[in-house]
Each structure stands twice: as C-alpha cells, then as structure tokens.
C-alpha positions in Angstrom: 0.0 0.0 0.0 1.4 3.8 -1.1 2.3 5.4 2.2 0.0 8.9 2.2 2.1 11.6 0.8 1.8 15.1 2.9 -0.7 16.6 0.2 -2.7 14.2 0.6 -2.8 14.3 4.4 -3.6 17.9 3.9 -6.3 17.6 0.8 -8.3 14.8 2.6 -9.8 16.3 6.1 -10.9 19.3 3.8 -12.9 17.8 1.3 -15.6 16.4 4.0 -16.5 19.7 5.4 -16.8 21.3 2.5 -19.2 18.8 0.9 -21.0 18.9 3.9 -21.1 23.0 4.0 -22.0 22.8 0.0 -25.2 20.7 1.2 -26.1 22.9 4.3 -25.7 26.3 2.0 -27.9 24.5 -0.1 -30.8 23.8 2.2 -30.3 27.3 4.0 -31.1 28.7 0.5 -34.2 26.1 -0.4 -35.7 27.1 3.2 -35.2 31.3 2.3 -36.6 30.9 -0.9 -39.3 28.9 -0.1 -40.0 31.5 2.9 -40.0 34.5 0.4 -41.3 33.4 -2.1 -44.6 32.3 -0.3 -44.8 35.4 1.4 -44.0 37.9 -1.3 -44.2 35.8 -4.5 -41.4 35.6 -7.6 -40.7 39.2 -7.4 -38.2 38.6 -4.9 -34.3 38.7 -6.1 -31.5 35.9 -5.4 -29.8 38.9 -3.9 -33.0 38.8 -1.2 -32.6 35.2 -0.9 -28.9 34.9 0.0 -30.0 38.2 2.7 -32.4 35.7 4.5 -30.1 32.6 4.3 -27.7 34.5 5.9 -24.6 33.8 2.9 -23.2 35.5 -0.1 -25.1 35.9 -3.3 -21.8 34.4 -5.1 -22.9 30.8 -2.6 -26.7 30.8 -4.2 -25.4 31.7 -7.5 -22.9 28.5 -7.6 -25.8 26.1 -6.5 -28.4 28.2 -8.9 -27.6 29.6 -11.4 -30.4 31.5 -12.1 -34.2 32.1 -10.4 -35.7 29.4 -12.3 -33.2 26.8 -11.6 -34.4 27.6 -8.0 -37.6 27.5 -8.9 -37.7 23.9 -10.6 -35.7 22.9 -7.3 -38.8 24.4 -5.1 -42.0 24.2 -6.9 -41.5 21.0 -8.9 -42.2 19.0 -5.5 -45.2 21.9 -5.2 -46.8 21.1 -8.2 -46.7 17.4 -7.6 -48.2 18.0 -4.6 -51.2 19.6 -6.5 -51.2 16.9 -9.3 -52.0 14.2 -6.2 -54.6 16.4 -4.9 -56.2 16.8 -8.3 -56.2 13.3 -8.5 -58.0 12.7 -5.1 -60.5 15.3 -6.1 -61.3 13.0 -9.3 -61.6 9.9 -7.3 -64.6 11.5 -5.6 -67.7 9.5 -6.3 -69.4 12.9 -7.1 -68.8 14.8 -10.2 -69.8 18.0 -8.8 -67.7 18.0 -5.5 -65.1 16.5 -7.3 -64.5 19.6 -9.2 -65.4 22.1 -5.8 -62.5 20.2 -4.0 -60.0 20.4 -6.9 -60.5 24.3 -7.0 -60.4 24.0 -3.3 -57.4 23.4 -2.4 -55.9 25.2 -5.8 -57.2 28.7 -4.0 -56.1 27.9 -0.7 -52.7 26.5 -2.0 -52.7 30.4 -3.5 -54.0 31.3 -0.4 -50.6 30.1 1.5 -47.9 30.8 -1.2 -48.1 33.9 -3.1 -46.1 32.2 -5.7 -47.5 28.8 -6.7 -50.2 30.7 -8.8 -47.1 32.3 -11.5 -45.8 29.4 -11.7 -48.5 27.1 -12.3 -50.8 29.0 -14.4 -48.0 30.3 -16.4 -45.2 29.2 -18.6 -42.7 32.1 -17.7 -40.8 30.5 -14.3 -38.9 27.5 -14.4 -37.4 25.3 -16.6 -37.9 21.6 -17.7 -38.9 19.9 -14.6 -41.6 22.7 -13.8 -42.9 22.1 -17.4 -43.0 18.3 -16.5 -44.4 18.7 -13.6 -47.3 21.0 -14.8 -47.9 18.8 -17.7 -49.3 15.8 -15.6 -51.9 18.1 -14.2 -53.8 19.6 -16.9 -55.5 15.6 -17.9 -56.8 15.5 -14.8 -58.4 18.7 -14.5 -59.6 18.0 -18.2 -60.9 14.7 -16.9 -62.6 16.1 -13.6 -64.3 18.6 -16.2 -65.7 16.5 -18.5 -66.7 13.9 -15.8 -68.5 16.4 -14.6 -70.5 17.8 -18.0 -71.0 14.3 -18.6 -73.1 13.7 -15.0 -75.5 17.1 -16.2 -74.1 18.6 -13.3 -72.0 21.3 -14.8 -73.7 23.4 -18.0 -72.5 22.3 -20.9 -70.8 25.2 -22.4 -68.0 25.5 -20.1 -64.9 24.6 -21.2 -61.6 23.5 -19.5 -60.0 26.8 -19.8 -62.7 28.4 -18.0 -61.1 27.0 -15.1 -57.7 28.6 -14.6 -59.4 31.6 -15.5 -62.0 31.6 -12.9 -59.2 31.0 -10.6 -57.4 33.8 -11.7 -59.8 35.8 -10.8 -60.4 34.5 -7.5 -56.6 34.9 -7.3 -57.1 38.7 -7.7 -59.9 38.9 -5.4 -57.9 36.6 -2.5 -55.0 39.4 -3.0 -57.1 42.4 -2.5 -58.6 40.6 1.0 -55.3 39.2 2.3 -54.9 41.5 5.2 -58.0 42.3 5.8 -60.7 39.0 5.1 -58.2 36.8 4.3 -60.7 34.1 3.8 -63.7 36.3 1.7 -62.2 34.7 -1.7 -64.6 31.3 0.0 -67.6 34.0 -0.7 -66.5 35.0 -4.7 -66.2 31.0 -4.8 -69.5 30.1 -4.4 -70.8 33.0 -7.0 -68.3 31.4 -9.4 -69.4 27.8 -9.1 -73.5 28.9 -9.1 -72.7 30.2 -12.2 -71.2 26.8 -13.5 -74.0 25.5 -12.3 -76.6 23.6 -15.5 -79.6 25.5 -14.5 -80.9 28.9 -14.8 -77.9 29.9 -16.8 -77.8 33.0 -19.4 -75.7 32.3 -22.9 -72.3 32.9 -22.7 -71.6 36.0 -25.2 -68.9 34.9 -26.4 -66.2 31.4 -26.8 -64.0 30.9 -24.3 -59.9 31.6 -24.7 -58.5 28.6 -26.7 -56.1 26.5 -24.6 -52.7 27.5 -26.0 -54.1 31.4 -25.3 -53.9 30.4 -21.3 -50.4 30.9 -20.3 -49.8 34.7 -22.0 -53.8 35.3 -20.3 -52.4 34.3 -16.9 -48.9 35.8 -17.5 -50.7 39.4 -18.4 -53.2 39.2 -15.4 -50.4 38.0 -12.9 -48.2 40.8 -13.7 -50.7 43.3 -13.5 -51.7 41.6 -9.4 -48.1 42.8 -8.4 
C-alpha cells in the first residue's frame, strides 16, 4: 500500500466539510426561498434570498444559477403535490364536488404561497422539470371537467379553460382581501361555481380563450396583481 504523501494528508480532512457545507448552503437557500417566495411571490431577487439565508449571493449563485433553476428545485415538489390532490378530487364518487375540491385546495394553496399561482398558471418561471411537472396536471383537471358535464351537473358550455381563469380571478380577489378578510375569496367561490351550475344559466356572449391562449392570459393578469 502507497504510504500517504503530505498533500494528501492535507487535501483529505478538507474535502468532508466542505461537501458537507455545499449541502447545508444548499438547504439554508431552499428554506429562504421557499419563505419568500410564499410570502412575497417571484418578485423577490437571489440577492434577497442569500440576505435571508444568511450567505453570499456568489454561494446561491454557484448552486443556482439562475431564479428558475431555483424554482424547478422548489415548486416541482409543489406542483406534484397539486397533481396528487387533483387526482384525489377526481376519485370522488361525485362529479360535482369533485370539481369544488380540486378548485379548493388550488385557492387555498394560493391562499398560503403567493407564488404557486405564477408558476403554475404560467409558462414564464422554471425550466424543464416545472414544465413536467405541470404537464401531468392539466388531464386531470380536463378529466374532472368533462366527468362532470357528462353527469349534467355542470352546463355544458363550459370549457376546460374556464377554469384557470376563474381562478385567476379569484386569485385577484384573495390578493385584494389578504390582510384584511383573508378568507372572503370562500364567498366569490361560491358565486363562481353557481354560475357553472346547468340551470338557470344565461348564454355565454362569447367562446371561451383557446387552450394555447392560457399561459400569456395568466402571465398578463399575474403581472398586473403585483
């Protein structure tokens, strides 16, 4: 066996620690980002990220190098966590409270981080594994949708995109109330899903935004909430 040289006597307690500093930089920065982000949304800087993590913007910037690469590292878990609760909503026997849970728990998961909503119901924020993520969840709410026209229970000219929509507005409303009826958005709900309601429903004037128009509708009418 090669007797250890003085480098390497020297190289080898160093290596450890940092590895093990590398990993707890990391999750300092995970833990701030998820913190600001939910409280003031994706407006918030890497530069305000290292501040609450307590290192140097240089540390964040060698384990991200950008916002989104942060992003995918936070939301993708997010979103899944979304895609299972859509899918719980459609296992509901009912088609109609299927689709009141799903919209639920999409409005109070606004309701808790500011953020979720621009990243989910856009395309701007992220990068492949956000876009993966995301792409799971639109079948299902597709599925809870038509599962639902096809029980008579929701009128039959709403269409899929009607959803994101409706919860974009909600979105808007739930901003306006935070600090002061943080919970009134429940109130603007139940308006919103009498009027998906089959009966005693007036026309709708006009066809509803194609899918592929969703993302720059969402990214216009997020941007304008800041």
């Amino acid at each position: 066996m090669p007797l250890e040289t003085a480098e390497d006597q020297a190289n080898t307690p160093v290596e450890k620690p940092l590895r093990r500093d590398a990993e707890r930089n990391r999750q300092l920065i995970l833990a701030a980002g998820r913190e600001l982000f939910a409280e003031r949304g994706l407006s918030v800087t890497l530069d305000d990220i290292a501040d609450r993590a307590g290192v140097g913007v240089g540390t964040v910037y060698r384990r991200f190098p950008d916002r989104d690469s942060l992003v995918d590292a936070l939301f993708t878990e997010r979103i899944a966590e979304l895609v299972a609760s859509a899918q719980a909503a459609l296992a509901l026997d009912d088609p109609w409270q299927s689709l009141v849970q799903f919209m639920r728990s999409h409005m109070r998961a606004q309701q808790e981080d500011r953020a979720i909503a621009s990243v989910v119901l856009t395309n701007s924020h992220g990068h492949e594994a956000v876009l993966r993520a995301k792409a799971r969840l639109q079948p299902i709410v597709a599925q809870i949708v038509e599962r639902a026209q096809a029980a008579g229970v929701v009128r039959p000219d709403l269409a899929i995109s009607d959803v994101p929509m409706t919860m974009l507005m909600l979105g808007s409303v739930l901003d306006a109330t935070r600090d002061l009826q943080p919970d009134v958005w429940e109130r603007y709900f139940t308006i919103a899903l009498d009027g998906m309601r089959p009966t005693a429903t007036t026309p709708l004037p006009c066809a509803a935004l194609d899918t592929d128009q969703i993302p720059e509708a969402m990214r216009c009418g997020l941007a304008n909430r800041r």
